[in-house]
C-alpha positions, -999 to +999 in steps of 0.1 A: +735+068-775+709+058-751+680+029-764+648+037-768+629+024-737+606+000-760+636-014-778+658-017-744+629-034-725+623-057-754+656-071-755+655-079-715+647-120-708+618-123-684+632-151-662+671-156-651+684-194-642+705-181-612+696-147-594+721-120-579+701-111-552+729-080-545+724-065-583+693-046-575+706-031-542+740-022-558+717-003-586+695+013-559+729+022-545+737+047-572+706+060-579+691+068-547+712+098-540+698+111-575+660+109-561+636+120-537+616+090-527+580+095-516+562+084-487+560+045-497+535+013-491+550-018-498+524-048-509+537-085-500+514-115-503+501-144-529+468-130-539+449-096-531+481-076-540+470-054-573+435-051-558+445-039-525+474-018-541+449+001-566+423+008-540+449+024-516+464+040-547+427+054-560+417+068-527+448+084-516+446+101-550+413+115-550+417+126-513+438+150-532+474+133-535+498+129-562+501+088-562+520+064-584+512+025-580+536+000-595+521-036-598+532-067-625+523-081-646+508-066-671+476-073-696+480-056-727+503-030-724+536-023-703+525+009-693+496-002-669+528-020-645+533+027-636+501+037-628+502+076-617+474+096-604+445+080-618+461+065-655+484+047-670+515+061-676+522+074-708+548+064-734+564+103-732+563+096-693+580+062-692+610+070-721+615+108-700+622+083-669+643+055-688+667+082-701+671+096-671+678+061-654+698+051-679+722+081-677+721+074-639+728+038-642+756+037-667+751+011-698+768-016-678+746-017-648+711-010-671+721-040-690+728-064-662+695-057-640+669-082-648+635-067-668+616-068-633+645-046-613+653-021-639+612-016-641+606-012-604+639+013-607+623+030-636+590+032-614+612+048-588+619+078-615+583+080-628+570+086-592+592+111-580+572+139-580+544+119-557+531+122-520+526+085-519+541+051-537+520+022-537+550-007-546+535-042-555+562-069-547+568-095-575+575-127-568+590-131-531+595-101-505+626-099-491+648-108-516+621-087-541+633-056-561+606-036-545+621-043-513+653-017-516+636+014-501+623+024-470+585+018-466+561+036-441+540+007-442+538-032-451+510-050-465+509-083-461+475-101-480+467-133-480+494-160-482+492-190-499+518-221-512+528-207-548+561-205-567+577-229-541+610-232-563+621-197-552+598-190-520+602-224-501+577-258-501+560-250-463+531-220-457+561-210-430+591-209-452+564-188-479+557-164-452+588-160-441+604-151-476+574-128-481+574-114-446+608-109-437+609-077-462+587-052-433+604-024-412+584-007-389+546-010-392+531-040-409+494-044-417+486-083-415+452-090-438+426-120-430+451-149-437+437-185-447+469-202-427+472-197-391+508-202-395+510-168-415+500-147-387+525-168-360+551-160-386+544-127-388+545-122-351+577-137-348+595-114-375+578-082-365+590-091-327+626-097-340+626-063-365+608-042-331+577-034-359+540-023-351+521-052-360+483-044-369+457-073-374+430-065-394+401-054-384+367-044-405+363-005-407+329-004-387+315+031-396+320+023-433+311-015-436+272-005-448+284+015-475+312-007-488+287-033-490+265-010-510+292-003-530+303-041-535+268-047-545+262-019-570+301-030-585+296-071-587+321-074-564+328-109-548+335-110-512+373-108-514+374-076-533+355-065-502+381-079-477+408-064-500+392-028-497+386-032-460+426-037-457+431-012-479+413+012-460+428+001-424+459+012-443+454+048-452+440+048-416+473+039-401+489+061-426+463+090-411+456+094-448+420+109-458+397+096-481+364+094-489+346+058-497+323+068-520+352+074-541+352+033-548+325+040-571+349+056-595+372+027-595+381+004-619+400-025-611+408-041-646+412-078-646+401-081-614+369-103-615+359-077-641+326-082-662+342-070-698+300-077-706+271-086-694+277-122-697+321-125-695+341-117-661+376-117-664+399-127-635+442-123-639+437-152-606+458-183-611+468-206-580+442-225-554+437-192-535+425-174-564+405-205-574+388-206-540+380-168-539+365-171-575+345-196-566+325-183-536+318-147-556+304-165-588+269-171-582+259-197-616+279-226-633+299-208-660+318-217-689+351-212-676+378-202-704+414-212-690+448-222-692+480-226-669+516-219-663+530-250-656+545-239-624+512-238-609+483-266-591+462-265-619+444-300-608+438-284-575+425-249-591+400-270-615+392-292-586+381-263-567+366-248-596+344-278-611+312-272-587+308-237-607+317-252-640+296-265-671+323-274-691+362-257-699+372-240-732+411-242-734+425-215-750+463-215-759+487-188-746+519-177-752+543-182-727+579-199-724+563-212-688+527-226-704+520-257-695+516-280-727+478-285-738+480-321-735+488-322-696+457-298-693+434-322-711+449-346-689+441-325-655+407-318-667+397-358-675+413-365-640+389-342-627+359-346-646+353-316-662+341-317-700+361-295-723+366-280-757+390-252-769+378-221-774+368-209-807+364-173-802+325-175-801+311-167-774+276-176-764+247-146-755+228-172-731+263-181-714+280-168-681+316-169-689+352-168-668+386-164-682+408-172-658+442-188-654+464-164-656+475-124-670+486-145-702+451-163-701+431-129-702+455-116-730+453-139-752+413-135-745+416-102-750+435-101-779+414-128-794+382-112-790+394-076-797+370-066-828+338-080-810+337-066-774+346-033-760+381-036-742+389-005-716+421+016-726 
């Protein structure tokens, strides 16, 4: 008797002490010859990557493609991690492809895979049928369960120091981990360390890959401004979307821009109202990006895993900031509130902790984290219109 998918997934831990590096590829192993993999972009970087995924994803799809996208994590529901032509996969969608894998897999091996391989596997199933897979790495790149199958193209988007326990403590030991996962083309985007892009010459020299710089898409700059404008974008969404367009160039995949005015890109420096963005941002990258697209001081609504510089990201932060409103989250990696009181009198921001009221002469900015804008979310559920 096979699980249910919620009841399987649900029993999965999130995070494993020691990693088996092999278990993925040995799982890969026995399904591939099951599947017909798609034509398949693989996105590697810090920051940028579910942006830059969805906008490849969205165009190729309305240039008349069948397209799944996989990214992680998730906001308020699994099912937004499988992403096929234009929705969120459904519940009938994702238990079809879980009993499938699962038969495929054997109980032994389904059990053993961590919940971030058996979900990228599970991906694998759900977007079968497509012309293109959009696959968002997790954590790393090489050693990343995203990085099993053969890719047409790499993404790489901007770099930055983050989760140095598994990827390394320098920018080139980062890259590296991240970079070493391309094959034969690799797209490099706008990087803030110049080490990055002498990295990536190195390993696409050592691999024989096609290594593209990025370059703005001239004929369409004016429109994608236009559109940026008319959306709220901040200036790295625009960056993001010029990559994402160099890529469907190189992959001599059609679209048309004006189809970014149909996009939505949830989470994503998203105003949820007139007066509340939300961003899923959460390292000094993010931080930095946020701050040049936010045009006020804001009331900025945040918390913090406590693997990541959250002195540095408030540091960055405090020029566009009237005061912080901590909200708690749930999450065996938060970091306590007391060490976040502590960071904030460090820097000198005033704070409070957010009450669930919000303001109508505010400008607000959750950010911190995907757990940060749940528990927003979640919170405020009854008095603002959240997207399905």
């Amino acid at each position: 008797m096979i699980p249910d998918f919620t009841t399987f997934l649900a029993e999965k831990p999130l995070y494993y002490k020691e990693i088996d590096h092999q278990r993925v590829h040995r799982a890969y192993g026995v399904l591939k010859p099951h599947i017909t993999q798609p034509r398949t972009v693989h996105i590697v970087g810090t920051n940028g990557k579910g942006s830059t995924g969805r906008i490849i994803a969205h165009l190729a799809h309305r240039s008349g493609l069948s397209v799944g996208h996989f990214s992680s994590p998730h906001i308020l529901k699994f099912n937004e991690r499988i992403w096929l032509n234009g929705s969120d996969s459904s519940d009938a969608e994702l238990e079809k492809a879980h009993q499938k894998l699962f038969a495929i897999l054997g109980r032994e091996m389904s059990e053993s895979l961590s919940y971030f391989e058996y979900t990228t596997l599970l991906a694998f199933m759900v977007f079968e049928p497509c012309d293109l897979m959009v696959l968002e790495a997790g954590l790393g790149g090489e050693f990343d369960a995203t990085n099993v199958c053969d890719k047409a193209l790499s993404v790489i988007t901007p770099i930055g120091i983050d989760h140095q326990a598994f990827l390394g403590e320098s920018i080139e030991e980062i890259a590296g981990t991240k970079i070493r996962s391309i094959q034969k083309q690799v797209l490099l985007a706008p990087q803030v360390y110049d080490e990055v892009l002498d990295v990536a010459q190195k390993i696409a020299e050592e691999k024989g890959a096609k290594l593209y710089l990025h370059r703005s898409p001239t004929q369409n700059v004016k429109v994608l401004k236009a559109i940026a404008k008319e959306r709220s974008w901040g200036a790295y969404l625009i960056e993001n979307a010029s990559v994402a367009l160099q890529a469907l160039d190189i992959l001599d995949i059609a679209y048309d821009i004006d189809d970014l005015r149909t996009l939505e890109l949830f989470g994503r420096f998203y105003p949820i109202t007139e007066n509340i963005r939300i961003d899923v941002g959460h390292n000094p990258l993010a931080a930095e990006a946020i701050a040049k697209a936010l045009d006020e001081k804001v009331v900025l609504i945040y918390n913090s895993l406590d693997d990541k510089d959250y002195e540095a990201v408030l540091k960055i932060l405090k020029p566009k900031v009237k005061r912080v409103e901590i909200i708690p989250i749930h999450s065996q990696r938060a970091t306590t509130l007391g060490e976040i009181e502590k960071a904030l009198e460090k820097v000198g921001i005033a704070y409070g902790y957010f009450e669930s009221k919000i303001d109508k002469d505010e400008q607000y900015l959750v950010f911190g984290s995907f757990y940060v804008v749940e528990a927003f979310l979640n919170q405020m559920k009854k008095k603002i219109h959240v997207p399905k």
